[in-house]
Phi, psi and omega in degrees: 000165174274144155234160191261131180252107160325116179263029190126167165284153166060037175229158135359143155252176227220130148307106197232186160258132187206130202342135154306173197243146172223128165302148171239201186322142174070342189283190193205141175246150174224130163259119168305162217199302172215112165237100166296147166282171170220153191281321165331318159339296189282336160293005204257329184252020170216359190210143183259002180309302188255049173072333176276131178212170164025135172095320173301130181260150170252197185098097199240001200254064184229160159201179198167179248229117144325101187258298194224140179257165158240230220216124181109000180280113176228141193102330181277169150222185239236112168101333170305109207265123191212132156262146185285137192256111204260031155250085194262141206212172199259339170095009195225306162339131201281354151301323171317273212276031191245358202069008174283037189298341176285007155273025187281155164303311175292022174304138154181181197271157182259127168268174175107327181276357115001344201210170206279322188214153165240111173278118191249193162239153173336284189304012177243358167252154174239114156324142161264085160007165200251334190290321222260154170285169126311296183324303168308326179281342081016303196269008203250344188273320170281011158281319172291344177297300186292330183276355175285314190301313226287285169352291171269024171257348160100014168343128195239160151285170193098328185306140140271120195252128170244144165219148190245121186078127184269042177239171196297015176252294159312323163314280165299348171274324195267325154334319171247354179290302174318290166346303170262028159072052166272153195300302169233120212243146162193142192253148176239148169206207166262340194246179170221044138324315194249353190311299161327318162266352159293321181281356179268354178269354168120002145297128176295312197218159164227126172299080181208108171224113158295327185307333218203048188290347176287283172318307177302331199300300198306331194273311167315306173264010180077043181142167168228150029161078156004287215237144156237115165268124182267112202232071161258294190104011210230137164289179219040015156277342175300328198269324178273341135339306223266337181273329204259355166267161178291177166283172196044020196279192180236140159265124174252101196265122136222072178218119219252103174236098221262001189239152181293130215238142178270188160177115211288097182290006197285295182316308175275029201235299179294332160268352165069073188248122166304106178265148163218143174236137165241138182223158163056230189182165169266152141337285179309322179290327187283304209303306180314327157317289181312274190323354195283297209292340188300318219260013171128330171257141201307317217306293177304011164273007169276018180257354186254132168259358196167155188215123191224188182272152166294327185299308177324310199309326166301338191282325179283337172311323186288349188267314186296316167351317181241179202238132193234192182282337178273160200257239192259092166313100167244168201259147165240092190288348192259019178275000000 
């Protein structure tokens, strides 16, 4: 089969030819269908933080088509359209079946979808409706992300919410804070690039004065900030969080930041300010996803901006490397 292949950090990946995939007991072959990039993706190929090099296929955002079962396999058939849960777990542990799956002892992340075919285990795929795309099924693991944070940040209706940054986890954050009814929603960024598709995705207002991010902020929601989610990654935003929140409010970090960050802990001590970090997800929250787009709303699929061939994929990875007008790219390996 074809794959788009990591040659090392900080170099280009490569299309190359690489075994088909053969399930062994308990596995699953997935013919990919849909793969988003993610920006994590493009850190993976730049901070050695996160274990990948040379060899590697990425993609952890796919669904596709159930091709080949292995032996011991219940529940899938041959032909059955699933998105992939990019948490592998064992499926029997009583976190497995409690939905926690990043706590099974066998955790790790599922990769692979870089490619013409992937290999998974059952209990990492979800039926697709008959309502949801490949495409939909692409887009529900940064929707499960963004509704995990919402979930642990304790979010009330009524609340006023900022979120910082305006790539698709910011994005899908402002999507369900609307949904559960916060009061006031506002996306903050550096660009005014996503303005548009953040108020159509459920942000009241969108933001961008580097001069003056405290103050713009404050204005936008008539006050400042319930809830702040920072879903950037950069340091020093947790310390401009921490000005931009109410006393007692909550900092929600999901923005994947691997280098080190300062903060005047004083400052958030004197507001007794909640940091809560969200990673991942439950099982029930990706079904939730999944049940958002089955019944009817529109707003995420306002995150794919392009769809391109597999052969497309070194180039455009390299273009997303700087920030650009696209939102969420996904790879179509069957183009």
């Amino acid at each position: 089969m074809r794959a788009a292949v990591m040659q090392g950090l900080h170099r280009p990946l490569a299309i190359e030819t690489v075994p088909d995939p053969v399930p062994g007991e308990g596995e699953v072959v997935v013919r990919v269908g849909r793969c988003g990039i993610c920006g994590s993706d493009l850190h993976m190929t730049e901070d050695p933080a996160y274990g990948m090099g040379a060899g590697s296929v990425l993609g952890h955002e796919f669904a596709g088509e159930v091709v080949a079962l292995g032996k011991g396999v219940e529940g899938l058939g041959m032909g059955d359209l699933v998105s992939v849960v990019p948490l592998r777990s064992c499926g029997q542990c009583p976190s497995c079946r409690s939905g926690e799956v990043a706590w099974c002892d066998q955790f790790g992340l599922q990769g692979g979808g870089y490619a013409e075919y992937a290999l998974t285990r059952p209990n990492q795929c979800v039926r697709l409706p008959k309502t949801a795309s490949l495409a939909d099924g692409a887009i529900i693991e940064p929707l499960a992300v963004a509704l995990h944070g919402l979930a642990m940040s304790g979010m009330r209706i009524g609340d006023r919410v900022l979120i910082l940054g305006a790539g698709p986890i910011g994005l899908a954050v402002a999507f369900w804070a609307r949904r559960h009814g916060a009061g006031r929603v506002v996306v903050q960024d550096l660009a005014t690039w996503q303005r548009d598709r953040a108020l159509a995705m459920g942000a009241h207002d969108f933001v961008v004065d580097p001069a003056d991010p405290i103050g713009s902020a404050e204005r936008a929601l008539g006050g400042k900030a319930d809830v702040v989610f920072e879903c950037v990654g950069v340091p020093g935003l947790i310390a401009q969080a921490v000005d931009q929140v109410r006393n007692r409010g909550t900092i929600l970090l999901l923005g994947l930041c691997t280098r080190p960050d300062t903060f005047n802990s004083f400052a958030m001590l004197s507001k007794e300010v909640r940091l809560v970090t969200s990673a991942f997800f439950t099982r029930q929250e990706y079904e939730a996803a999944l049940d958002a787009l089955d019944s009817g709303a529109a707003e995420p699929r306002l995150l794919v901006t392009d769809t391109i061939a597999l052969d497309a994929t070194p180039d455009v990875f390299e273009t997303l490397r700087k920030r650009t007008h696209q939102c969420k790219v996904l790879i179509d390996p069957t183009a």
